[in-house]
C-alpha positions in Angstrom: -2.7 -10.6 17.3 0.7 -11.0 18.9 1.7 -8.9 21.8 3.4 -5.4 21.6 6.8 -4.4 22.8 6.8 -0.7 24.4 9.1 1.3 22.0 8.7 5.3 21.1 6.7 4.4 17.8 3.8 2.5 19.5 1.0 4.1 17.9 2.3 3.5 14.2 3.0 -0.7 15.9 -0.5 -0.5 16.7 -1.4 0.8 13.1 0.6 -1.6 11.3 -1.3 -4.5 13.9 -4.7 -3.2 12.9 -3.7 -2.9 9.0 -2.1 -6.6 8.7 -5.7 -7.8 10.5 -7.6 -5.7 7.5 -5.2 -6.2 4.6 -5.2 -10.5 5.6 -9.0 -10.3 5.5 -9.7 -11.1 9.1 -11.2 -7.8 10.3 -13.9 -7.5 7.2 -16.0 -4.5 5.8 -18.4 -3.3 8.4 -16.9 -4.8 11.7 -16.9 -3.3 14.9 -13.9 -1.5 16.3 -13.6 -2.4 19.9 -11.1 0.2 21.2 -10.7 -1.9 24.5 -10.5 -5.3 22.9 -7.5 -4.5 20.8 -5.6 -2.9 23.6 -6.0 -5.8 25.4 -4.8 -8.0 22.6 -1.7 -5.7 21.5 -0.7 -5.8 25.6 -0.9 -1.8 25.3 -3.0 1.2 26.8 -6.1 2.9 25.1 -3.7 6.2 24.0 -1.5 4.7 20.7 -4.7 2.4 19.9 -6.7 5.7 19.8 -4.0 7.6 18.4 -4.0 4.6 15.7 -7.7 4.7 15.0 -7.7 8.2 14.6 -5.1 8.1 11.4 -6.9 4.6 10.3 -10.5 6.8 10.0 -8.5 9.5 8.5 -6.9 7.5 5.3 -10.3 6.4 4.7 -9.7 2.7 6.4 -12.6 3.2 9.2 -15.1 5.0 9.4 -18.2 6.2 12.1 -20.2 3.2 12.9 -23.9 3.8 13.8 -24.3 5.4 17.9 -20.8 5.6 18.1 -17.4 3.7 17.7 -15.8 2.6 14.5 -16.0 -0.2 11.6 -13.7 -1.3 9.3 -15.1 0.7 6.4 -16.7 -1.2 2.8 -14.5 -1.2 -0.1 -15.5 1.8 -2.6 -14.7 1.6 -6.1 -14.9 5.0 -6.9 -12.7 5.9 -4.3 -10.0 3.3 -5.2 -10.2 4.4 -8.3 -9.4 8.1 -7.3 -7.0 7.2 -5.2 -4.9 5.7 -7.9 -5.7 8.2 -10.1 -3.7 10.8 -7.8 -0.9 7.9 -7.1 -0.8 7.9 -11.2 0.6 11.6 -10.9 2.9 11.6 -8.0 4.3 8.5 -9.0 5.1 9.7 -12.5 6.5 12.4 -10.9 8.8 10.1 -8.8 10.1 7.9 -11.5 10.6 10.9 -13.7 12.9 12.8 -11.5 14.2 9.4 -10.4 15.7 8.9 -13.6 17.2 12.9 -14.1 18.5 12.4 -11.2 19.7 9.0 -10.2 19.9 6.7 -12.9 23.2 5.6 -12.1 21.9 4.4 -8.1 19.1 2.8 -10.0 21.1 0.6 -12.2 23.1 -0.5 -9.5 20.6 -1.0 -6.7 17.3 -1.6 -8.3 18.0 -5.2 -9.2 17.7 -6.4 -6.0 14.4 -5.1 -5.6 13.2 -7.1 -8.6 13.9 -9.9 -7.4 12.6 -9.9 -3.8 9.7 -9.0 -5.4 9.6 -12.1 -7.7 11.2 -14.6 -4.7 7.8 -12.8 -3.1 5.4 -14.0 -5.8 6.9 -17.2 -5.7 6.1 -17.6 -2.0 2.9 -16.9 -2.4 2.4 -14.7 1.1 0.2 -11.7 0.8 2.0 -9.9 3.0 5.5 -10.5 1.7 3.9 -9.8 -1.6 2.9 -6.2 -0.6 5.8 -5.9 1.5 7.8 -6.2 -1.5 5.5 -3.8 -4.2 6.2 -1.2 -1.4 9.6 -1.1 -0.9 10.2 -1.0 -4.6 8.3 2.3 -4.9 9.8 3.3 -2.1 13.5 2.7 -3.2 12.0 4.9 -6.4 10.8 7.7 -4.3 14.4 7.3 -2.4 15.8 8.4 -5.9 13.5 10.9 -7.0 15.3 14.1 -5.1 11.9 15.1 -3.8 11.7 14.5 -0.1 7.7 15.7 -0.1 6.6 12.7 -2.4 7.8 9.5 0.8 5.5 11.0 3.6 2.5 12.1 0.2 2.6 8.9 -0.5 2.2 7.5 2.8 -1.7 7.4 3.3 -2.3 6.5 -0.1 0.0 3.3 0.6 -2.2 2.9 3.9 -5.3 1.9 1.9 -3.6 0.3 -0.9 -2.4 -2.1 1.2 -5.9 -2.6 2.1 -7.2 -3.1 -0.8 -4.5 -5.0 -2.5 -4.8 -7.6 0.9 -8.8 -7.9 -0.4 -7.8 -8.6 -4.0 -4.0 -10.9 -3.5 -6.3 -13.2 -0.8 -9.0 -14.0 -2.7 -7.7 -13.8 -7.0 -5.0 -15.1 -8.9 -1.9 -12.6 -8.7 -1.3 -10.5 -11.8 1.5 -12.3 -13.3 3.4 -9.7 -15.0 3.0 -7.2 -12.2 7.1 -7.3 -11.8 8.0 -7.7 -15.2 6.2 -4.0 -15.4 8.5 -2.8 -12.9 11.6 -4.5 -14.2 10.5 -2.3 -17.6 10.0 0.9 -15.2 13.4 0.3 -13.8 15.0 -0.2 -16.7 13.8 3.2 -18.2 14.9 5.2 -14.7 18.3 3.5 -15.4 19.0 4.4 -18.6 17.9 8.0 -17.7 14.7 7.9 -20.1 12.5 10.2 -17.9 9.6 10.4 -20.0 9.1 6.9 -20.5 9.9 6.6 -16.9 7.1 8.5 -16.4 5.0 7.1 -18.9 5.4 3.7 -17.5 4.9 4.7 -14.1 1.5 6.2 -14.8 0.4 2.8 -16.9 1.3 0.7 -14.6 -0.8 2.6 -11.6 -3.7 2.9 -14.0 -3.7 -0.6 -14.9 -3.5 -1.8 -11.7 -6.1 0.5 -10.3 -8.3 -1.1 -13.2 -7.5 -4.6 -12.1 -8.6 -3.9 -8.3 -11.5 -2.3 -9.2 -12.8 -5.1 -11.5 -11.5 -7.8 -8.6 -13.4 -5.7 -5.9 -17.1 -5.3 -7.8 -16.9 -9.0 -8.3 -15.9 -10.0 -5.0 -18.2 -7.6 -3.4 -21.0 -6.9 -5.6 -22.6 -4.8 -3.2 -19.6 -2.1 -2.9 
């Protein structure tokens, strides 16, 4: 891990840190947490790498370890699947609204979001792949009028990143994942709410079953 400039935000630096080393595969299911090691790698004090920890154990990305401390917590499939299964509804919500509201931003904006996401693919980098899946539902959440759904979203994007990391590393990518969200963008666009909706909730669903079929196979045990 790279080094840490001091800036107001630290803990959520630290976060981020700690998710990239998850998401890419490096800190694995059931490693130790070393509190002290990782503020000595970020070049930070104990405080935003607790304060880190703390949210990480709370969206379900650590857990207790054994005595005491932290590991990086095993991949569930019934809780992914959960997980998406609430995303499902809020995001339907989002891309409903989205498209009452704000078709007309959509139109003009939303291209551009397509195809970072496709220049993303193209590059192959896990990161830049999920970098750019985010900041698409993001730019939909943006639109939806509802300023509760961004921040409700949040911790559910924390372990999706995780477990998207797990299944982008080691699987072929799913090749019409932006296509689908050219489709959903489309609909917001032309004000279609309910299939806006609709197509929203597929997409989540489908995904959440692609992950969950990826994870049992790479992880039999989980």
């Amino acid at each position: 891990m790279k080094m840490l400039s001091i800036q107001p935000n630290l803990a959520e630096q630290v976060l981020d840190a700690i998710l990239v080393e998850i998401a890419s595969g490096k800190l694995t299911p059931g490693t130790r947490i070393i509190q002290e090691q990782l503020a000595s790698e970020l070049g930070v004090s104990r405080q935003p790498v607790q304060q880190a920890l703390l949210l990480l154990r709370n969206q379900g990305l650590l857990r207790d370890a054994p005595g005491r401390g932290l590991i990086v917590a095993p991949l569930d499939p019934k809780y992914i699947n959960h997980m998406y299964e609430v995303r499902a509804v809020l995001e339907g919500l989002a891309f409903r609204k989205a498209a009452e509201l704000n078709a007309a931003t959509a139109a003009s904006k939303g291209a551009a979001y397509i195809d970072k996401g496709r220049d993303a693919v193209k590059s192959g980098k896990v990161r830049d792949l999920i970098n750019a899946d985010k900041a698409f539902h993001q730019f939909v959440y943006s639109l939806s009028g509802n300023d509760l759904i961004s921040p409700t979203m949040d911790t559910y994007w924390t372990y999706t990143q995780r477990v998207m990391g797990e299944v982008l590393m080691r699987n072929e990518k799913p090749r019409d994942i932006w296509d689908q969200h050219e489709t959903m963008l489309n609909a917001i666009a032309s004000g279609r709410a309910a299939e806006a909706e609709a197509h929203a909730r597929q997409h989540i669903m489908t995904t959440a079953a692609f992950i969950v079929e990826r994870i049992r196979t790479d992880f039999p045990e989980a």
